[in-house]
N, C-alpha and C positions, 0 to 999 in steps of 0.2 A: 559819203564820198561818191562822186558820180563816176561811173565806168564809161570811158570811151573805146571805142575799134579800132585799134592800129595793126598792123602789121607785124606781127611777133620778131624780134633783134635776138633773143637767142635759146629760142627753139625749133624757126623756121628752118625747113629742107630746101623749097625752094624760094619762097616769093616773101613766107611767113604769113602767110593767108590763113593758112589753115590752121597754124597756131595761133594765132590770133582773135580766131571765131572761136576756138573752143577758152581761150581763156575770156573772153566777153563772156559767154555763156557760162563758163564753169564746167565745163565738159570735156572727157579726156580727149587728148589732140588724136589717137589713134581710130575715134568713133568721126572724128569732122572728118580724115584723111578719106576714112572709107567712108564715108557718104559721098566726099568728093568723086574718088574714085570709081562709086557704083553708078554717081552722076554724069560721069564720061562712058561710062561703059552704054550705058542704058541710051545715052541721048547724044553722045557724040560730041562734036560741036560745040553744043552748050555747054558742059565741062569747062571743056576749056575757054569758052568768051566770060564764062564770069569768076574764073579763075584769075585771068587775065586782068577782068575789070578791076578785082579786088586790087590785084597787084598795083596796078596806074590809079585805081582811085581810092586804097587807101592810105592812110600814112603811115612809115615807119615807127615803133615806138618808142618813145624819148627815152633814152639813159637812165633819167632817172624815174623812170617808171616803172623799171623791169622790176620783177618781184625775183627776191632774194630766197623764199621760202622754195622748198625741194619737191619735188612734183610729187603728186601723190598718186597714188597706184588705184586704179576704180577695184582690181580687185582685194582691199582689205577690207576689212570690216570691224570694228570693236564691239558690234553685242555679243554675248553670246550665244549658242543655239538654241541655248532657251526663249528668249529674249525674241531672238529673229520666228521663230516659233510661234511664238505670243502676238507678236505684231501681226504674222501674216493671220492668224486665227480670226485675229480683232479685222482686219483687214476685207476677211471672206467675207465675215458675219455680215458690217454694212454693205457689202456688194448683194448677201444676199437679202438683206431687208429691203434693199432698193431695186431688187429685180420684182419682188413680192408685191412692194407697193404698184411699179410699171403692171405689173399683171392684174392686181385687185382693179387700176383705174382700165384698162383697156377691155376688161370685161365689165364694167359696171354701165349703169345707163346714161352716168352725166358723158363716158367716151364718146357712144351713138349720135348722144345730144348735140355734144361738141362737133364732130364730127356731121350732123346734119346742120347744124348751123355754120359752118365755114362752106359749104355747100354753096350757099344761098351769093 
């Protein structure tokens, strides 16, 4: 099923912009609000023009579109600690294999190599 952008009918505060983007993404609407908001803060202006745009150029969403299922909270979680545990372990280890590998190639001679050949 394909996902379209409309304008969130009954989640939106003001325009349903922002509910909107976060349900296209699948992202909680209180993370798009504040990125909104730190987007007005930071740039002014801009905030609000593509707030605005959204508003005029996207479309309401249809009736029967709306999703019936009940907002879910970004803060639960069903592993347990152990689990969440385990993951991040597994998690480091290939960050750390893949810092290891970055380092064995930036010190080895094919880096140089490379490196003198883009040069050229």
């Amino acid at each position: 099923m394909k996902k379209s952008l409309y304008r969130s009918s009954n989640q939106g505060w003001l325009g349903g912009v922002c509910a909107g983007v976060a349900e296209y993404y699948d992202q909680p609407v209180w993370m798009i609000r504040l990125l909104m908001v730190t987007l007005f803060v930071f740039s002014g202006s801009l905030g609000v023009l593509v707030y605005l745009a959204g508003v005029f150029l996207l479309e309401k969403q249809p009736t029967h579109l709306t999703s019936a299922s009940p907002i879910r909270s970004p803060f639960t979680n069903t592993d347990t600690p152990l689990q969440r545990a385990r993951t991040l372990t597994e998690r480091v280890a290939k960050l750390d294999k893949r810092i290891q590998d970055m380092e064995r190639y930036v010190t080895s001679s094919r880096y140089r190599f490379d490196k003198e050949f883009n040069k050229l």
